[in-house]
C-alpha positions in Angstrom: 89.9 -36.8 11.2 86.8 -38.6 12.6 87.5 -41.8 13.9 87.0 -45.3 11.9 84.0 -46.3 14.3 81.9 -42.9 14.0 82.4 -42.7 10.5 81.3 -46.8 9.6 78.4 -46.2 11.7 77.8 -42.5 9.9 77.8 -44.9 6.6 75.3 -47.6 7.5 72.7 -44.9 8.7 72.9 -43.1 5.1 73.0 -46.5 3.4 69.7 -47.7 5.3 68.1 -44.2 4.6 69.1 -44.1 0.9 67.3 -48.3 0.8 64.4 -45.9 2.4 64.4 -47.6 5.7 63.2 -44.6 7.7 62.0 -47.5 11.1 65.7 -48.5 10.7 67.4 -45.3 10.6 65.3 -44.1 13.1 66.3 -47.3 15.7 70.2 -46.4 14.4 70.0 -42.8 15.2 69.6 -43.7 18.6 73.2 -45.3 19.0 74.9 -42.9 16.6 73.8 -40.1 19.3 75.3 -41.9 22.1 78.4 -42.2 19.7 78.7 -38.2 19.8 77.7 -37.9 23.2 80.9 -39.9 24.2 82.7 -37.9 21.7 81.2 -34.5 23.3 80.1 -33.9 19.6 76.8 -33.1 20.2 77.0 -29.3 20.5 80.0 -27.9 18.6 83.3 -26.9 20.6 86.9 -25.4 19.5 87.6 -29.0 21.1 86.2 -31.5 18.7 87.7 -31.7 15.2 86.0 -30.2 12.4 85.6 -33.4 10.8 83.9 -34.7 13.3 81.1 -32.2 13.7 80.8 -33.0 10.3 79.6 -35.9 10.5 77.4 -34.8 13.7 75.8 -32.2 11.8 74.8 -35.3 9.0 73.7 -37.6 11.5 71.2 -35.0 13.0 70.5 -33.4 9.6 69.3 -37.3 8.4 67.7 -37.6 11.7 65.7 -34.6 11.6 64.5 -35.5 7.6 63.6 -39.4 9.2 61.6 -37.9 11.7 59.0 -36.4 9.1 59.0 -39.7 7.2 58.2 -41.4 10.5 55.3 -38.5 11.0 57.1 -37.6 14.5 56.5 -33.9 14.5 57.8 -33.6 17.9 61.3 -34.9 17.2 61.5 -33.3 14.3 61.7 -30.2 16.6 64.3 -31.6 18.9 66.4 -31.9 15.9 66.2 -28.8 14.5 66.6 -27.3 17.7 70.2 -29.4 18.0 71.3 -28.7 14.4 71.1 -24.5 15.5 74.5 -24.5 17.0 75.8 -26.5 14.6 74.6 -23.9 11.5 76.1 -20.8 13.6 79.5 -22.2 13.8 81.9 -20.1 11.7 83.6 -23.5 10.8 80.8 -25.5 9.6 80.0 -22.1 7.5 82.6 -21.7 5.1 81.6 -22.9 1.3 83.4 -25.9 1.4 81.9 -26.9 4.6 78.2 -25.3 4.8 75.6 -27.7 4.6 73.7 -28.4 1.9 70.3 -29.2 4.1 70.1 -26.5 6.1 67.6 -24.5 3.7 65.7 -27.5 3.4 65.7 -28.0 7.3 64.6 -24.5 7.9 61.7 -24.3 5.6 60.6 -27.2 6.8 60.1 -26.0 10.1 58.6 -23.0 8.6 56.1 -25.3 7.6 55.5 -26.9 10.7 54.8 -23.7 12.7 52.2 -22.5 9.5 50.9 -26.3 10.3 50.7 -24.8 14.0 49.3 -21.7 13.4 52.4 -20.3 14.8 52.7 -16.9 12.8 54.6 -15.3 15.6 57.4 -17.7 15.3 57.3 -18.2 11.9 58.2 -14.5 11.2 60.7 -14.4 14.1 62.6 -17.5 12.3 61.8 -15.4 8.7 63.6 -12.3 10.2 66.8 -14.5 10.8 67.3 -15.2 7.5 69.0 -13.8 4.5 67.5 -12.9 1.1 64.5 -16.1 2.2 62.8 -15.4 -1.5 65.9 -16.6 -2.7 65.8 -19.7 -1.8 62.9 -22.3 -3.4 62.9 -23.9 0.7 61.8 -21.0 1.9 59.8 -19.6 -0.6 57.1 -22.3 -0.5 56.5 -21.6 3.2 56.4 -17.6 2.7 54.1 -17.9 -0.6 51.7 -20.5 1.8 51.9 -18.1 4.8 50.7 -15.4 2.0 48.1 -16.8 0.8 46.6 -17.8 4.2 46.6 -14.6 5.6 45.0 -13.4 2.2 42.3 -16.1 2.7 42.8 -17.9 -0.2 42.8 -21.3 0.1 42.7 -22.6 -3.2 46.1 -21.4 -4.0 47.0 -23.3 -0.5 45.6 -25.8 -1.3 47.4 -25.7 -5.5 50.3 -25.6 -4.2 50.3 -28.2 -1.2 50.2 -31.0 -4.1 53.1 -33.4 -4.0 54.0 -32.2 -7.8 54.0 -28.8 -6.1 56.2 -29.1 -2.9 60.0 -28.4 -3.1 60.6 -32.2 -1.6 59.1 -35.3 -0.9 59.3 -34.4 3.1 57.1 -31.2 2.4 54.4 -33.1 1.6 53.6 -34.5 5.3 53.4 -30.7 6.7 51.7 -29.8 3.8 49.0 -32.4 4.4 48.6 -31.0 8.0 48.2 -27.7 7.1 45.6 -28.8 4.8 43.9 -30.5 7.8 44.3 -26.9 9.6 43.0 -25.0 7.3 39.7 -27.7 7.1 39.0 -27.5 10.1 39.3 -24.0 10.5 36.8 -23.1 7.7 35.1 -26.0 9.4 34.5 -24.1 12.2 33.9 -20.8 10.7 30.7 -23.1 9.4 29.8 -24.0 12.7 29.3 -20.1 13.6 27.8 -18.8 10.4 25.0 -21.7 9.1 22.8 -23.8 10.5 23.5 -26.3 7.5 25.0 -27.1 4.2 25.0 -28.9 1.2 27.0 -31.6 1.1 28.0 -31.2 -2.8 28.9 -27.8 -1.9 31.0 -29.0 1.3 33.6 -31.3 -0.4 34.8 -28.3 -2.6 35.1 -26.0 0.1 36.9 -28.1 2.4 39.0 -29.8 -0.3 37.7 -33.9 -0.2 37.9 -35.9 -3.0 34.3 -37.0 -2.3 31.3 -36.9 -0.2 31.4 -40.1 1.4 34.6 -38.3 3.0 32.8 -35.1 3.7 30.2 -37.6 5.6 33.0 -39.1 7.1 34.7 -35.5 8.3 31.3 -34.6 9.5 30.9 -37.7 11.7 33.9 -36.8 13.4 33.0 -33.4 14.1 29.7 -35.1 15.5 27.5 -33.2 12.8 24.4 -34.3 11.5 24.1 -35.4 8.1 20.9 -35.8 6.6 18.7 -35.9 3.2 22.2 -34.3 1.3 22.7 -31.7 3.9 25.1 -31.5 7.2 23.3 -29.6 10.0 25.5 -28.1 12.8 24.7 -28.0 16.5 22.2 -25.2 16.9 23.6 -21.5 19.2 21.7 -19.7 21.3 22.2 -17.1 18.7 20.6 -17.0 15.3 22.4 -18.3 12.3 21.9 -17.8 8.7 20.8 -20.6 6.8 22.9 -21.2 3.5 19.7 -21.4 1.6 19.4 -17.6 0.9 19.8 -16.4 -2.4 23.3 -14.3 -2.1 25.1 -17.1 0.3 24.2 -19.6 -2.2 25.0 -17.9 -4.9 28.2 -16.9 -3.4 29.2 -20.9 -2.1 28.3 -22.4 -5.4 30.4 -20.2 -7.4 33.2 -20.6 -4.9 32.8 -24.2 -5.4 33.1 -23.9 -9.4 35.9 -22.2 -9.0 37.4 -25.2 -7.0 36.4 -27.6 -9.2 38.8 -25.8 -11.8 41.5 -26.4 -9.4 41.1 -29.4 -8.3 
């Protein structure tokens, strides 16, 4: 069995996360590592008692979940990266023993590499996986991925809705994915028109109003002026989104958002 130390300690971290004191849990993780470390329970060994990489595999599981509610991408990763060992071994596999996060763990770093633009490694991690469509974890990631290559963004956008995500740590890499996809069409903009109306922007972009679409265009260092946003002016011609089929097209695309929205 674990010992009594690594198994109080194991007990106050889910007893501060379950109060929802993710800067706590975060500051405890820090000792509970140095705990396995002594214990050589970090990576999994035929040396260290099953128990015990139990309770590893729990500490980093809550460790990688604290990360996202502390908006740490990057240790999010680390984790994920440390809990891959701990998901191949045969012992920590069986059904009494296979953990119950790992699905959750997974699509969320799905999610993360969509939030990345990372489609390379996103299918790589997919291709790994058994029967993904199965599983509500992974599904949301695949359905997103779908629907981005596709181009359609409303549905993205639909689904990225905190009533919408599988759990409430889905919403954080939903939100940047959002932000990715905004400034992507952003700078599809940039290319195509030499300006746009701001009533038409907020749909397409997904902001709840234009003071924010002024805002989002302030920080892109567009000009806004007399209801429009004009973008820095190429070399190269650009259409102007006042001709008749582009405005047609934008304005219908933006009743159709409305709908969603």
């Amino acid at each position: 069995m674990a010992d009594k130390e690594l198994k109080a300690l194991h007990q106050g971290l889910i007893n501060t996360v379950n109060r929802g004191d993710y800067a706590s849990a975060s500051k405890g993780l820090s000792g509970l590592k140095i705990a396995l470390l002594q214990r050589n329970a970090l990576i999994p060994s035929p040396t260290i008692p099953p128990a015990t990489l139990l309770i590893a595999r729990d500490i980093l599981e809550i460790g990688a979940l604290t990360s996202i509610h502390q908006t740490d991408d990057a240790a999010f990763s680390r984790y994920y990266s440390q809990l891959q060992p701990f998901y191949e071994d045969p012992r920590l596999s069986t059904p009494k023993t296979a953990s119950a996060n790992r699905s959750k763990i997974t699509g969320l770093h799905l999610l993360l590499l969509l939030s990345r633009n990372d489609i390379a490694d996103f299918h790589t991690t997919l291709e790994n996986l058994e029967a993904p469509e199965d599983d509500p974890f992974i599904k949301h990631p695949i359905m997103l991925e779908r629907w981005l290559m596709e181009g359609s963004y409303d549905k993205v956008w639909n689904a990225t809705k905190s009533s919408q995500v599988p759990s409430e740590e889905y919403a954080h890499f939903s939100q940047v994915l959002v932000g990715t996809i905004r400034n992507e069409i952003a700078s599809c903009w940039e290319k195509a028109y030499a300006s746009l109306p701001i009533s038409n922007a907020k749909n397409l972009i997904f902001l709840d109003s234009e003071g924010a679409v002024i805002q989002f265009a302030k920080e892109k260092r567009w000009e806004v002026k007399d209801g429009r946003i004009y973008f820095p002016v190429e070399e190269t011609e650009k259409e102007v989104l006042a001709s008749g089929t582009i405005i047609e097209n934008s304005i219908g695309y933006a009743h159709e958002l409305e709908t969603i929205v």
